[in-house]
Each structure stands twice: as C-alpha cells, then as structure tokens.
C-alpha positions as CSV (number, residue, x, y, z in Angstrom):
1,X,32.9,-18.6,-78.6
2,X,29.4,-19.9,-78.4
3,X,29.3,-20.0,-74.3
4,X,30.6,-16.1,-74.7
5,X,27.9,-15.2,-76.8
6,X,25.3,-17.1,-74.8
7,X,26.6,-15.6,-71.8
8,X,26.3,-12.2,-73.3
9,X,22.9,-12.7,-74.2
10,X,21.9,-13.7,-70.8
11,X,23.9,-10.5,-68.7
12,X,22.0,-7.7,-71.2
13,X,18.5,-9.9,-70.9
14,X,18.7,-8.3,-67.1
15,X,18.2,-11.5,-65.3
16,X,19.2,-10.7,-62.0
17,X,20.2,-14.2,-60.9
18,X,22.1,-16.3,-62.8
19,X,22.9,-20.1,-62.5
20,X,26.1,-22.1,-63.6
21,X,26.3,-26.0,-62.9
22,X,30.1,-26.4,-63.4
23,X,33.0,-28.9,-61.8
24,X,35.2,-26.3,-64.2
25,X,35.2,-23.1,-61.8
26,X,38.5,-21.7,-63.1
27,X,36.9,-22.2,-66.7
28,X,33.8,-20.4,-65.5
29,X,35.3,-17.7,-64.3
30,X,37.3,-17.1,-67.2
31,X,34.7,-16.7,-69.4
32,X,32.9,-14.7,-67.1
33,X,35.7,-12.1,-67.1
34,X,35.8,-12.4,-71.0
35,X,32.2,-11.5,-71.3
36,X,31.9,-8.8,-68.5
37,X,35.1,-7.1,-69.3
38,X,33.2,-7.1,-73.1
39,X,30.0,-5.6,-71.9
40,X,31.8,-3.2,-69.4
41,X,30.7,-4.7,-66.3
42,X,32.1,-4.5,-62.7
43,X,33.4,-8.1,-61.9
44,X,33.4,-9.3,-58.1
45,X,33.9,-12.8,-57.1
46,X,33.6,-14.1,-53.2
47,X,34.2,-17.6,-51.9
48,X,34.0,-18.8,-48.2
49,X,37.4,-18.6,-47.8
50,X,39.1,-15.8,-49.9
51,X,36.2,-13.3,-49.2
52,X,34.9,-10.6,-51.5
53,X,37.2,-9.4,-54.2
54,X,37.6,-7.6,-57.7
55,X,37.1,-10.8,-60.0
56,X,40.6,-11.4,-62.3
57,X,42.6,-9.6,-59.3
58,X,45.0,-11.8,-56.8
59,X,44.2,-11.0,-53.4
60,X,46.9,-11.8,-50.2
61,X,45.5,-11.4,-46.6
62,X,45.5,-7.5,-46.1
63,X,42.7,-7.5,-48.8
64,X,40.8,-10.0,-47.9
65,X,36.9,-8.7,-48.1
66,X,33.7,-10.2,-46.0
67,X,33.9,-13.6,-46.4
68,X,30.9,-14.2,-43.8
69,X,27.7,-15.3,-46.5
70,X,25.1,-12.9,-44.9
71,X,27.6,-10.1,-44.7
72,X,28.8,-10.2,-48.7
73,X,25.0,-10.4,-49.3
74,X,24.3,-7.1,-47.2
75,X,27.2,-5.3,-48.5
76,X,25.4,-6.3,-52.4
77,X,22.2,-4.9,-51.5
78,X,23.9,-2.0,-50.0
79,X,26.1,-0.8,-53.2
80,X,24.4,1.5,-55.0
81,X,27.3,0.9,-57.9
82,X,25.9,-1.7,-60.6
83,X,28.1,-4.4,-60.8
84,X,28.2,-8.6,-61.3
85,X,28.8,-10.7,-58.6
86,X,30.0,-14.3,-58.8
87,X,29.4,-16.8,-55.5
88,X,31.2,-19.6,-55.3
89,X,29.4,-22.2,-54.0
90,X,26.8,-20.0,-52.3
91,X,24.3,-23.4,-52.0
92,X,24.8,-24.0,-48.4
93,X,24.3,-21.2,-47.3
94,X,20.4,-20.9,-49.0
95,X,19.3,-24.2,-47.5
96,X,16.3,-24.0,-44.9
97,X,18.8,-23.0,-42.3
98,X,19.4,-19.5,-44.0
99,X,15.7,-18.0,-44.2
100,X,17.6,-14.8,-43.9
101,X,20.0,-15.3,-46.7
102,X,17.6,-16.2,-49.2
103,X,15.3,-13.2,-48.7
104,X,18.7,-10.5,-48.5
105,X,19.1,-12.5,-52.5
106,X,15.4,-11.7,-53.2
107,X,15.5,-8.2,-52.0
108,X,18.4,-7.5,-54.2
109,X,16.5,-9.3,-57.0
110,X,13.6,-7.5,-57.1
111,X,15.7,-4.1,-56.5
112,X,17.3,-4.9,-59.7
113,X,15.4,-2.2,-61.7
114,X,17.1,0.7,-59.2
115,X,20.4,-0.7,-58.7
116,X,21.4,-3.7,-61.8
117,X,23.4,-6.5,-59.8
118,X,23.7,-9.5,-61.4
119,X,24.4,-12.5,-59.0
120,X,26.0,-15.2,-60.3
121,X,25.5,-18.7,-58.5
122,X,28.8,-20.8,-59.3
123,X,28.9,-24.3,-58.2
124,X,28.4,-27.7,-59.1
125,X,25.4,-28.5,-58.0
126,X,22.5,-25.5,-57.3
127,X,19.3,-26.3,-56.3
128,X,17.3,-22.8,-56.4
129,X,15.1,-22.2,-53.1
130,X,11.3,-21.6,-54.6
131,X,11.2,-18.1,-53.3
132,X,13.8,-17.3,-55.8
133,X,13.3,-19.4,-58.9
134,X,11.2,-17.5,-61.0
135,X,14.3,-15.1,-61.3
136,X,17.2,-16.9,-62.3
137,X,18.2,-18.1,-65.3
138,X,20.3,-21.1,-66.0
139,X,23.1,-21.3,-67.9
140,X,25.5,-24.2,-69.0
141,X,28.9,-24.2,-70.4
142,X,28.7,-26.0,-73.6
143,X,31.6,-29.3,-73.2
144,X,34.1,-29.5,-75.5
145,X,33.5,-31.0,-79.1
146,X,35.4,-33.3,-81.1
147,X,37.9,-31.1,-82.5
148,X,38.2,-29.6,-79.3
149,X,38.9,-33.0,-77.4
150,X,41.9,-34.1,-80.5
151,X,43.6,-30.8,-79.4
152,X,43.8,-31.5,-76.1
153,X,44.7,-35.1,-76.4
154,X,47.9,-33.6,-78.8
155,X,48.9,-31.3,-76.1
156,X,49.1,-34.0,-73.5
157,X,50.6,-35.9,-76.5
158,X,53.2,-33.3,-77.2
159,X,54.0,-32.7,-73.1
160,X,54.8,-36.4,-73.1
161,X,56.8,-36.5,-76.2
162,X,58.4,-33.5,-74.2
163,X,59.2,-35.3,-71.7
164,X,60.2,-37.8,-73.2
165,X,63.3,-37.6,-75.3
166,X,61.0,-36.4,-78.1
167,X,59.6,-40.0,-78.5
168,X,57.1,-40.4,-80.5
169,X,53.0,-41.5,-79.7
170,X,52.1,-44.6,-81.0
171,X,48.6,-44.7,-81.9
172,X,46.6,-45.2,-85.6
173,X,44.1,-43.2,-86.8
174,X,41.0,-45.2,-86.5
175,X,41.6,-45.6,-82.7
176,X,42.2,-42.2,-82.1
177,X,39.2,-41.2,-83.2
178,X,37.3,-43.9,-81.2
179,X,39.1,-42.6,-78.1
180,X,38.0,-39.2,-78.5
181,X,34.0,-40.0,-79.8
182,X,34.1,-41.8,-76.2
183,X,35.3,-38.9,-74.5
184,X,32.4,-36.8,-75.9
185,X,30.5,-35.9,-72.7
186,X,33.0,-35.1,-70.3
187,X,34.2,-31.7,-69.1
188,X,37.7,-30.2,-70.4
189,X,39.8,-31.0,-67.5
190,X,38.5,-34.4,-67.2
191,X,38.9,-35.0,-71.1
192,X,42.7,-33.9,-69.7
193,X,43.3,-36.2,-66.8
194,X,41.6,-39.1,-68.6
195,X,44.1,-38.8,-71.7
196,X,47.0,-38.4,-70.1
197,X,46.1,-41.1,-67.7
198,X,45.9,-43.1,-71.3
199,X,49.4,-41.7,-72.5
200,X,51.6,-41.7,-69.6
201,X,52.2,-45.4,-69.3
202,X,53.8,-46.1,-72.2
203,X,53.0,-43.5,-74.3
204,X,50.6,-45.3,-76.5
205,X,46.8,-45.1,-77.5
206,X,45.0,-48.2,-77.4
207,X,41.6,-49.5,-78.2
208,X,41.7,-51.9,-75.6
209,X,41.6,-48.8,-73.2
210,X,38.0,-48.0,-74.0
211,X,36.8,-50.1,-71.3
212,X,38.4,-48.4,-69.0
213,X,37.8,-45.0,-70.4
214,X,34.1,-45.6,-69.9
215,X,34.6,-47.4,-66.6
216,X,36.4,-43.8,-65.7
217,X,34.1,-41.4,-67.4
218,X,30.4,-42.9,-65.7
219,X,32.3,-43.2,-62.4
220,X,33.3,-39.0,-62.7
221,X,29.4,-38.5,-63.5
222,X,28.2,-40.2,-60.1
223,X,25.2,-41.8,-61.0
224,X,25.5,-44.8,-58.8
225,X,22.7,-46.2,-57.7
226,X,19.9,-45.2,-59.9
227,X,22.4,-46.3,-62.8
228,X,24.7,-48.9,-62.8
229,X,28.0,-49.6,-65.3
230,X,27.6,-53.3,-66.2
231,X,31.4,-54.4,-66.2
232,X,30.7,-57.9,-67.5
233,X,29.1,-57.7,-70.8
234,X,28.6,-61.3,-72.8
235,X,29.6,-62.2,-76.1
236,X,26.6,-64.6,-78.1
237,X,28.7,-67.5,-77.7
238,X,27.6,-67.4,-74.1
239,X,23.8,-67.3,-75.3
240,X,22.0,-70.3,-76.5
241,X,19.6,-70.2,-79.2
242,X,18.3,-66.7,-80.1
243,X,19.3,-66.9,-83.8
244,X,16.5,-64.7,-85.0
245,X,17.5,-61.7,-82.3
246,X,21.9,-62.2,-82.6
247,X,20.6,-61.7,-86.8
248,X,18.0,-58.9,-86.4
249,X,20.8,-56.9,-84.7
250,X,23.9,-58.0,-86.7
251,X,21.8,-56.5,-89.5
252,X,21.7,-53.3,-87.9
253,X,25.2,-52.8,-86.3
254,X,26.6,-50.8,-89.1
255,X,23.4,-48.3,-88.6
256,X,23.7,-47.9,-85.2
257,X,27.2,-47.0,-85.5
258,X,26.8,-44.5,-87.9
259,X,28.8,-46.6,-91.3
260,X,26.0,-46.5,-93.7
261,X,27.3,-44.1,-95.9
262,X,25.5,-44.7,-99.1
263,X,22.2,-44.8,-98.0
264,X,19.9,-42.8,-95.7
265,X,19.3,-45.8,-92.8
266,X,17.3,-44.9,-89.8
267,X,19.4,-45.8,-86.5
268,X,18.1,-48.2,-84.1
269,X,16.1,-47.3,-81.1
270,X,15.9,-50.4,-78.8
271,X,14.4,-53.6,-78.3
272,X,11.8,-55.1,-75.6
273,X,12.7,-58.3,-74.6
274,X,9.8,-60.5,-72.8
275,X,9.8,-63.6,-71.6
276,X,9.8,-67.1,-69.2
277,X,11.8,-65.9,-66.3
278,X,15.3,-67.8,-66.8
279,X,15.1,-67.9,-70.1
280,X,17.9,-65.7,-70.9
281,X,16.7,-62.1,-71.4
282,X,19.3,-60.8,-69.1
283,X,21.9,-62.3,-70.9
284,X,21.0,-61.0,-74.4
285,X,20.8,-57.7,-72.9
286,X,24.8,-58.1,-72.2
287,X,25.2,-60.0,-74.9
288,X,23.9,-56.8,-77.1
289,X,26.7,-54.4,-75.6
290,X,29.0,-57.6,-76.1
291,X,28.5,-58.0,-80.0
292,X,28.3,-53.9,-80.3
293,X,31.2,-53.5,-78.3
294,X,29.7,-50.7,-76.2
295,X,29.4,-49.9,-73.0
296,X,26.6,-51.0,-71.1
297,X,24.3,-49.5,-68.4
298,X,21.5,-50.7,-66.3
299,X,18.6,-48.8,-65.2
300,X,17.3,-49.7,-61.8
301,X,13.7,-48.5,-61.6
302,X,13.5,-49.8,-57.7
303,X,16.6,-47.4,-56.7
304,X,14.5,-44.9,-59.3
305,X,11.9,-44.2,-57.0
306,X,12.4,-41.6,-54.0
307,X,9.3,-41.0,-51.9
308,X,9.5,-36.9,-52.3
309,X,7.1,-35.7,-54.9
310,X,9.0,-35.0,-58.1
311,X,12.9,-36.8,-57.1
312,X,11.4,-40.0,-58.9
313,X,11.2,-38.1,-62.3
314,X,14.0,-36.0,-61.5
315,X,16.3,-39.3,-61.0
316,X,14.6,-40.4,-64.6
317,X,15.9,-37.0,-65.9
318,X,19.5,-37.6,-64.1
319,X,19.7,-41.2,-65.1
320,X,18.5,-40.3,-69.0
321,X,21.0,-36.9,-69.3
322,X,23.7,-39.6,-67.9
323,X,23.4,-42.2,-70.6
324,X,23.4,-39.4,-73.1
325,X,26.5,-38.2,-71.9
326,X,28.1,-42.1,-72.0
327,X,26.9,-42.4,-75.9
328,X,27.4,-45.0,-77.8
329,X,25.9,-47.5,-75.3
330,X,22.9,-49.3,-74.5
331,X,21.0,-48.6,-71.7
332,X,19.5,-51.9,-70.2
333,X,16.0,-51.4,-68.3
334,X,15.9,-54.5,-66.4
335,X,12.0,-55.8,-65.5
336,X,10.6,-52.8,-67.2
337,X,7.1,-53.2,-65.8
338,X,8.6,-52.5,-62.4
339,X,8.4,-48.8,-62.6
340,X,5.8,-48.6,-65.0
341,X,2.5,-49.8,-62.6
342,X,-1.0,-49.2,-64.4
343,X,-2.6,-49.3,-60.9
344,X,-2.7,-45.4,-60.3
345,X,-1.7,-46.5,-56.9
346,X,1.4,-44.4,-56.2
347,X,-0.3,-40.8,-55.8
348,X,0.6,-40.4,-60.3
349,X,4.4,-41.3,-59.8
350,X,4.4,-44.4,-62.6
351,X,2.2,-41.8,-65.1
352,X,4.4,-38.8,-64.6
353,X,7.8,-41.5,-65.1
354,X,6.0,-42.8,-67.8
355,X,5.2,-39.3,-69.7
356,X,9.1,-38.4,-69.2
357,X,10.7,-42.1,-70.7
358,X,8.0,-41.7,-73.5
359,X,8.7,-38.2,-74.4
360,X,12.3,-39.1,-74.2
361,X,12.2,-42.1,-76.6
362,X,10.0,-40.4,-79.2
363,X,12.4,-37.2,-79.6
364,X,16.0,-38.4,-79.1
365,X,18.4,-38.4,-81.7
366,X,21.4,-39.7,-79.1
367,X,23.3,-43.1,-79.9
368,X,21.9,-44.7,-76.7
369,X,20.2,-48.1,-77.5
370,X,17.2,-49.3,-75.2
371,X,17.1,-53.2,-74.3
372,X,14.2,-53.6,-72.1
373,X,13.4,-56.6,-70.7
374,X,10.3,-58.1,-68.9
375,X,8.9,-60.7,-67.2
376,X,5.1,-60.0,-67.2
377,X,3.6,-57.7,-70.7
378,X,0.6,-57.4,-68.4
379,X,2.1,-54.8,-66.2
380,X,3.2,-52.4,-69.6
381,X,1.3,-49.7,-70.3
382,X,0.1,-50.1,-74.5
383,X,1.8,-46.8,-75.2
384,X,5.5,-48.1,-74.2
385,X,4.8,-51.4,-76.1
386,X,3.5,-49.8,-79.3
387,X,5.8,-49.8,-82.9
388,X,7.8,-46.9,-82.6
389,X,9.2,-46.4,-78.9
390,X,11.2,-49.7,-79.8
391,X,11.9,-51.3,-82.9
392,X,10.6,-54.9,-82.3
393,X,9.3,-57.0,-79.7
394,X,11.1,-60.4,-79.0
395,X,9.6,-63.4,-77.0
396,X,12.0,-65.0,-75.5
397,X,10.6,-68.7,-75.0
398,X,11.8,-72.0,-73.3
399,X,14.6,-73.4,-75.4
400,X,13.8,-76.3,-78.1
401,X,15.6,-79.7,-77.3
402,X,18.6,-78.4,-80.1
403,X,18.9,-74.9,-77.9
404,X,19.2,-77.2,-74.8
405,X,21.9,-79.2,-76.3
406,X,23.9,-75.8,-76.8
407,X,23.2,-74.2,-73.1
408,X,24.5,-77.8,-71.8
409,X,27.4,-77.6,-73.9
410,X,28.0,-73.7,-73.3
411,X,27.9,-74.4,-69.4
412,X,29.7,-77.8,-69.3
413,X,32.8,-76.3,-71.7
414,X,32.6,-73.0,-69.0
415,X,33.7,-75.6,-66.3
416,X,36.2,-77.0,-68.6
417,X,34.3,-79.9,-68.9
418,X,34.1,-81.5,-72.6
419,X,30.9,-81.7,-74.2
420,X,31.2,-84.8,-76.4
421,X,31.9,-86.8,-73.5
422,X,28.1,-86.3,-72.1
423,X,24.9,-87.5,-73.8
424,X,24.0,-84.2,-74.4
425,X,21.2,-85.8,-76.0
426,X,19.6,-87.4,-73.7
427,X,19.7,-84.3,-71.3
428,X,18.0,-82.4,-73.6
429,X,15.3,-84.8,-73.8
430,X,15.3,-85.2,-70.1
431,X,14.8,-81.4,-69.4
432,X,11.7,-80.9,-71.8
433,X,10.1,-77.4,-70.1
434,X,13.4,-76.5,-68.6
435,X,14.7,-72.3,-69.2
436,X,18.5,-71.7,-69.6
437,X,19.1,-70.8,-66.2
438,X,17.7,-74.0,-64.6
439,X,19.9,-75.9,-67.3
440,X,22.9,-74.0,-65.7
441,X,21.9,-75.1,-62.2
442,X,21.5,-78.5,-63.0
443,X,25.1,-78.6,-64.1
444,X,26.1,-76.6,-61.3
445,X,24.5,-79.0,-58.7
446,X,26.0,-82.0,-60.7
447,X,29.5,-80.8,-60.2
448,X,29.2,-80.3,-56.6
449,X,27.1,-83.8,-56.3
450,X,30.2,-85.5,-58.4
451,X,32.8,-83.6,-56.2
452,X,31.4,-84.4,-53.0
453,X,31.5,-88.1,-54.0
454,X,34.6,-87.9,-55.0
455,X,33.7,-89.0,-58.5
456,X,34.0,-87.8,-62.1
457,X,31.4,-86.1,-63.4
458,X,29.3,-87.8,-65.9
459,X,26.0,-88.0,-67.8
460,X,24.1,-90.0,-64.7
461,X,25.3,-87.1,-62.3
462,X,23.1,-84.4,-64.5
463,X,20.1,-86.9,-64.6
464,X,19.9,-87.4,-61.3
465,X,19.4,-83.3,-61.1
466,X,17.1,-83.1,-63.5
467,X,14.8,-85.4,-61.6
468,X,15.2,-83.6,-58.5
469,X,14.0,-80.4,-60.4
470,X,10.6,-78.9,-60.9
471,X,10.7,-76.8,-63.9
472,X,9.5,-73.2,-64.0
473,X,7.2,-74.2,-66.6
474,X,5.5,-76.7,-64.2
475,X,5.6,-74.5,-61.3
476,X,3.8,-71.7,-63.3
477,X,2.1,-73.6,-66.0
478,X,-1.2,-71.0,-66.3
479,X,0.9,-68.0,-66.6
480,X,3.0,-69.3,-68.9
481,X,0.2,-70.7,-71.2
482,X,-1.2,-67.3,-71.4
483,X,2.4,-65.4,-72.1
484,X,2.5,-67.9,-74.8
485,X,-0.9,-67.1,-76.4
486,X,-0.4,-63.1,-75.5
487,X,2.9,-63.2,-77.6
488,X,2.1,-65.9,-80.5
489,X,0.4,-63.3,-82.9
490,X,2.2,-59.6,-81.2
491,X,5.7,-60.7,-80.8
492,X,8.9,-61.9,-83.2
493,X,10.2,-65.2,-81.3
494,X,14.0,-64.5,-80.7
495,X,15.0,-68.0,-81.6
C-alpha cells in the first residue's frame, strides 16, 4: 500500500524519468499497473525481446512492437499521446556506446511539458548517464516486513502440508520468529525460495538453519569482495585471557538483542580493538559474533578502494547498505587504519571515506555491531577514536604468564594433546614477551619437530621452539613501548 502511494506521488510530481532498482520485475510491474490504471495513465512496457506493448496485455508474435532500443525511443518522442512507458533493462543500451540513445531520452525529457511521458527505467541495476540525472527520480520498492515475511513462510508452509498428506510443520514459536527477523532484508521472492528451501527437507524449522540462512541471504546480495561472510566464527573458549572484554560484552548481550524490556538501555554500537600484532584481536572479533551468535562480516578496506573518483565511497555506501540489510551481525573492520590514512596523500579519498563511516556511525539506529581492530592508533584519525563512534577502546596486550598457560593449553587440547601432561608452567615462563599467535606456532613447530623424529611430543620439544624464536616484542621493542604508554591512560586493557 505504501509503495502505491509513493509511487503515486512520484507519477503526479511530473518527473519525467523515473528509476526502479528491482530483482522483482514481475512485482514492479504490478504495481505499476495498480498505480497507473489509478491515476488513468496509458501503460506501455518494452523489453529487448518481446518489443513494445500495452503494459498488463499478453502479446504472441503478430503483435510484437519495435523491439530495436533506438527505435522504441523514436517512436516515444514521436507520440503526441501522453502515456507511461516502462523499459526493462534499458541500461545497456545508455552506456557510452549509445550517445544517440541517451540524447533521443533527453529530448523526450525536456519535451515533457508539451507531450507528459513518463519513462520508467526497470532493472536491477541503473546507473543514470550525467546528461540525464538531474531528471529522474529514484524510487525503491519498500521489502517486505515482518508480518509480511510470517505469511509467506505459512503459504510455503501450507503448500507443503498440501503436499504432504496434510502433515503438519514442526517448528516452535521462538525459532520462528528468529527465522523470519533474519530474513528481514531480502526481497519477496527470495524470502520464498529461501523458506521453502528451509521446509522442503523434512518439513521442519530449525534454528540450526540460521547459519545457512545468512550464508544464503549475503551470497543473493553480491557483495563479495569489498565484504566478506566470515564462516568460521570462534567461541571464547578459543580465546585466552580477555576476561575484562568476554565481561564488558556479556553485560551487554541482552541490549544489543533487543530483551531489555523494563528499562530504557541504549544498544551497543561497537568496539575498537588495538593491539601487539598476534595478540589475538582477530580472534575476539570472531569470537564476538561467536558468543552473540550472529553472523559475521568483514570489511576489507584494501578491496574498498577503486582508483575512479567516487567508487571508493560508493563501495563504502554498498558495503554499509549491505550489512544493514544482514542485521543482526557485526561488521568486523579489520586493520582499521588501513583505509583511514591522515596523509592527504590519495587526492582526499581517506577524508571523503572517512566523512561517510563517521556520518554513518553517528546516525544509525540498525543492529549492526562494529569490532574494529588495529595494529597502529597512530594511523586513526581523533574523530573515529573519540567516545561516541564506539563504545570503548580495548588494548589488547601480550598475555601475562596465567593467559599463556591457557593459549598453551587451548592449542595443545586443539591437537588432542592433554594439557596436564606438559609443564605448562615452565612454558609460560619460558615465552615471557611472547603474543598468542607465536604461542600457537611454537606448538605447531613442536608437533612437526616430534613427528619428524618419530617421537612423542613432550615438554622439551616446545622449549626447544621457544629458543629458536625471536619474539615480536623483541623484534619491535620501541614500537611496542610507545603503544604501551599511548594506551596505559586512553584505553580499558581487555584482560
């Protein structure tokens, strides 16, 4: 009803060119028949291969109209009769190749005021050539809500029961409505496919399909690339130490998910997670989605950045409108500082990136949850690292001697190897300075060394790694030093 409206609004406002982004073309062009047949409009519709026709008509070959692009365009401007006119993915044919097109779209733009066509670009992509852009308009179908998604899933729920012997769904309520909050974001046919893709096994609705729901519904947005679906996510068992960061959010779970219900909570906005390279920030960032049980994505500022003026901040755009659309999740902006260079170096691309994430973070109201990690707070700009873009800064440090005894025994039990049969100990006194990650090689070095001996692993095996190890901390000592003394007094210490 609201799209009808909307689109109502738009047709009287005498726009001449309209613009619809839809995968749903069969959905568009039912409601533009609604609205036009309300507002007493004459409906054409062409495509490339059916031609020019009367739009809600069937056509067979004997009616076929023009179906060559410059001739439908011609025959437009030559109509003296007002009328709408829908083109069905029209974008190819206004690339650079078609100078000739785009002006014959112009000329019946600007004639608008002596003869009122309305063209109406259908597709699912349009990019607007700059000698037309000033007059279109966009429009975008709204994607079904909640209430709208539960009826669909009952149809397909009904068809199968149909089809079925009239066997019933097995489902509860609590996971139903899980299932259909993920499916928030999609388009009605692909809220269709995807739940009766979920029914038509066994005719039951699981929550352990919610992984692959998501899996399905970033793969139908095609944002590959720029944005990535992180299919491993972590639980904190897998994390040494960071008992002040696995409490800070378990304290703010029920929030972000929407359960405080007695009180008026703020939700969460994100976290920025700086540290010793190694020292586990990637891990908590999985670890987050892990404990939250959401789906996680990671933002890849190199694959960002295009070297055409303005694609960089469009990709930002693409990537941010993406993650929206995949609420609840947290979006995972690995090595931050990356794409945010203070060094005015890049012709203003880093400012202009760093104006749209800011504006972004200050004004959304979406259930997307920021983790952004860094190796180097140098390379931030003040404005990103300032109380109120993020919730709180952690410093992730080297690990105490009691954190390494944990990573040892996290990465020895991963190789089924038991713990209490090491000095775990004496390894953590032995690898004083050492991150997690160079931990986890030493034991990964120690198996092979044990293997390719022939021997059982034991304590001496790890020791004789550790010696042949130079610790990040020794490698990089200054740096280090001065992270240290940068985060002492601005930073919470995730441990």
């Amino acid at each position: 009803m609201k799209d009808a409206n909307d689109l109502g609004l738009v047709l009287e406002s005498q726009v001449p060119i309209i613009l619809i982004e839809s995968f749903e073309e069969d959905l568009a062009l039912q409601l533009i028949t609604r609205v036009g047949m309300k507002h007493k409009k004459t409906l054409n519709v062409w495509s490339v291969t059916d031609g020019l026709r009367p739009l809600g008509f069937s056509i067979d070959e004997n009616d076929r109209g023009i179906d060559e692009p410059e001739g439908v365009l011609k025959a437009i401007k030559g109509t003296k009769q007002a009328g709408v006119y829908v083109l069905c993915d029209f974008h190819p044919y206004l690339s650079d190749e078609y100078p000739k097109n785009v002006r014959l779209l112009k000329d019946i733009a600007l004639n608008y005021k002596h003869t009122a066509h309305t063209i109406i670009l259908l597709s699912h992509a349009i990019n607007a050539p700059p000698e037309i852009k000033r007059l279109c308009a966009n429009f975008e179908m709204s994607l079904p809500n909640e209430e709208q998604i539960m009826s669909i899933i009952r149809e397909e729920a009904r068809d199968w029961s149909l089809r079925n012997r009239n066997a019933k769904i097995k489902t509860d309520g609590k996971t139903l409505q899980k299932i259909v909050h993920n499916l928030k974001g999609m388009t009605h046919g692909d809220v269709r496919r995807l739940a009766r893709g979920l029914i038509i096994d066994d005719g039951a609705i699981k929550e352990d399909a919610l992984p692959e729901i998501n899996k399905a519904k970033f793969q139908l947005m095609d944002m590959e690339g720029v944005l990535s679906y992180e299919y491993d996510t972590q639980h904190f068992s897998n994390v040494g130490g960071l008992n002040n960061l696995k409490r800070w959010l378990k304290e703010r779970e029920s929030a972000f998910h929407g359960k405080e219900e007695n009180i008026v909570v703020d939700k969460p906005k994100g976290i920025l997670l700086l540290g010793v390279q190694g020292s586990g920030k990637s891990l908590a960032a999985k670890a987050v989605a892990g404990m939250w049980h959401l789906p996680l994505l990671r933002l890849d500022f190199g694959a960002l950045y295009n070297k055409y003026f303005g694609e960089t901040e469009k990709n930002l755009r693409e990537a941010i409108k993406l993650a929206e659309l995949m609420q609840p999740c947290v979006l995972w902006m690995d090595e931050i500082e990356k794409g945010m260079s203070t060094q005015g170096n890049d012709s203003g691309t880093s400012q202009r990136v760093l104006g749209t994430l800011l504006t972004w973070m200050a004004e959304r109201t979406s259930s997307v949850f920021i983790v952004a990690t860094s190796n180097d707070i140098s390379g931030l700009p003040p404005e990103l690292v300032r109380k109120g873009r993020l919730d709180e800064i952690f410093f992730v440090d080297l690990p105490e001697a009691d954190i390494r005894r944990e990573i040892f025994a996290i990465h020895l039990g991963k190789r089924n190897l038991n713990p209490d049969e090491f000095n775990v100990n004496e390894l953590a006194e032995y690898t004083e300075g050492f991150s997690g990650a160079e931990i986890e090689q030493v034991v990964v070095a120690a198996v092979y060394r044990a293997s390719a001996r022939q021997e059982t692993l034991v304590t001496q095996h790890l020791i004789e790694e550790i010696n042949n190890t130079s610790p990040i901390s020794v490698v990089m000592a200054e740096k280090i030093h001065a992270l240290r003394l940068w985060a002492a007094e601005r930073t919470v210490n995730a441990n």
